[in-house]
N, C-alpha and C positions, 0 to 999 in steps of 0.2 A: 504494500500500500504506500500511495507518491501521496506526500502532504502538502497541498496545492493553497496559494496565493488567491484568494478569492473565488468566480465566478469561472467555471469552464469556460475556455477561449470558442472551444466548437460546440455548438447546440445540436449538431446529432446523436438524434437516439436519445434525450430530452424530454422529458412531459413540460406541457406548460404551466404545471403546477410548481414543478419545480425550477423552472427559469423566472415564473412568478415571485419566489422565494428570493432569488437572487436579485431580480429587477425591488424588491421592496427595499435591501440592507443595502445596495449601491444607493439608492435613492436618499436613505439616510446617512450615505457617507460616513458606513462602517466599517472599518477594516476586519477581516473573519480569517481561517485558513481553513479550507474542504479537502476531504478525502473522499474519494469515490470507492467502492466494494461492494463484494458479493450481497443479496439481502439479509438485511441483519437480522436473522430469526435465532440466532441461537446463541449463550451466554460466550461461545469460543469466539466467532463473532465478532461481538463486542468485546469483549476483551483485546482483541485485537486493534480494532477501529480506535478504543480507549489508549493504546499504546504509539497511533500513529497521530490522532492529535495534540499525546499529553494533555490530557484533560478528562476527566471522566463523564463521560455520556449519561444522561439522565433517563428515566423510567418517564415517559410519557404515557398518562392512564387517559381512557375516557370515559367520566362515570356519569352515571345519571342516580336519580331519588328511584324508589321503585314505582312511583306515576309516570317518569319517563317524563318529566317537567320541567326539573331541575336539571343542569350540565356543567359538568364541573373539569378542569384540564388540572391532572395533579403531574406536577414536577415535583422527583425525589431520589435521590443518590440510587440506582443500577444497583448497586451490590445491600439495599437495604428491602426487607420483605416488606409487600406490602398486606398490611391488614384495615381491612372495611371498617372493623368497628372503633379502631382507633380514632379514624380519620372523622365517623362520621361522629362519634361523641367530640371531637374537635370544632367540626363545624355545626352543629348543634340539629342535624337535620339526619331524616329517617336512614335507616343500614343502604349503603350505597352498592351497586355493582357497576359494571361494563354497561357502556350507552351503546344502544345500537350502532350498526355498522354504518347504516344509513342517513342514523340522525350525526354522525363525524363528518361524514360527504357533508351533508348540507349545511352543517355549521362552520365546520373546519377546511373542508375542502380535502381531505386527506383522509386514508383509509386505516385500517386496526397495522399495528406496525410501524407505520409512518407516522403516530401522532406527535406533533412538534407545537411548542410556542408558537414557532409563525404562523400555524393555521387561524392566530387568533386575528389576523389581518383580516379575516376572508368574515365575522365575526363583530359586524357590526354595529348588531343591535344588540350587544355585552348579553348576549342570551349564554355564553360559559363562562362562568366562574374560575380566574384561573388561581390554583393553590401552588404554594411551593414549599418544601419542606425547606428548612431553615437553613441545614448542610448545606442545600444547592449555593446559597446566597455568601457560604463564605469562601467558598472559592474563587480563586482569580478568573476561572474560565468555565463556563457552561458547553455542554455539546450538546447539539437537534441535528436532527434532521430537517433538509429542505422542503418538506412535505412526500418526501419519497425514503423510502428503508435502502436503496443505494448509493447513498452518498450521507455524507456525517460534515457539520461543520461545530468549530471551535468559535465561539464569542466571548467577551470581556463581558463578564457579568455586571460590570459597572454599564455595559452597553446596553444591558439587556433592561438593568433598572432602570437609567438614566435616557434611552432613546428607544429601545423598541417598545416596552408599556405606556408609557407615555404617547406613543404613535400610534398604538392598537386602540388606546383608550381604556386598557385594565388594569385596575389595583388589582393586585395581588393580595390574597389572604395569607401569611405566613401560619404555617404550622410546625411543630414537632413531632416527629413519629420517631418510637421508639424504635431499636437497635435490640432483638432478642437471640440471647444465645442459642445456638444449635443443640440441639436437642439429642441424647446419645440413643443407641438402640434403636 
């Protein structure tokens, strides 16, 4: 894996979702670096893609309430388990799962896999909720995806607070989710 200086020079082979992604962070004259790979379905994967941007890549959830009403975009450190009733006695609202596949298209623009912060561009009548676990925020660098699982970009987490939420139009809900140890047997 090449760890690449912003924006593909050639748009072959391309979705426009994801040159979408790219035309928004130029547009705010952010500096990023991209790595493009296999589809990240599996922890080796990312592991990998985590090693090629120095940065650790984030767990993007998309959940909804069980009315399917509520929509919520949870960022949270990759290597930390995620558990529903933590989060939802966090945010004070009924046991959460996975939002349909569909309702992500139409909110997010991106599909299960692929869900990234930037889909919150697409997202503009703040119908998702975006969470972030609190880890995410103390690191130097955040990693998404461009709305696609083959390619991984690195941002300056100051970028992310300071120019792309402020440009999507979302507060952030900061939370804490525990860190449980492994379990023997």
């Amino acid at each position: 894996m090449e760890l690449h200086q912003g924006r593909p020079v050639s748009t072959e082979g391309r979705s426009q979702k994801e040159l979408g992604a790219y035309d928004f962070l130029d547009a705010l004259g952010l500096s990023y670096r991209r790595v493009d790979h296999a589809p990240a379905m599996t922890m080796a994967v990312c592991e990998e893609i985590d090693r090629a941007l120095e940065a650790t890549i984030c767990k993007n959830l998309f959940l909804s309430n069980r009315q399917g009403t509520d929509f919520y975009l949870l960022m949270m450190p990759g290597d930390k388990p995620f558990k529903t009733k933590d989060l939802s006695a966090q945010l004070g609202t009924a046991r959460l799962s996975f939002g349909a596949p569909e309702k992500m298209e139409e909110l997010l623009h991106t599909a299960p896999g692929s869900a990234s912060v930037l889909g919150l561009m697409h997202d503009k009548e703040n119908r998702v909720q975006l969470v972030i676990d609190r880890e995410v925020l103390e690191g130097e660098f955040v990693g998404c995806h461009p709305l696609v699982n083959t390619a991984s970009l690195r941002l300056r987490t100051s970028d992310l607070k300071d120019v792309i939420l402020p440009a999507v139009g979302h507060t952030p809900i900061v939370v804490e989710l525990a860190r449980y140890e492994a379990q023997e047997g």
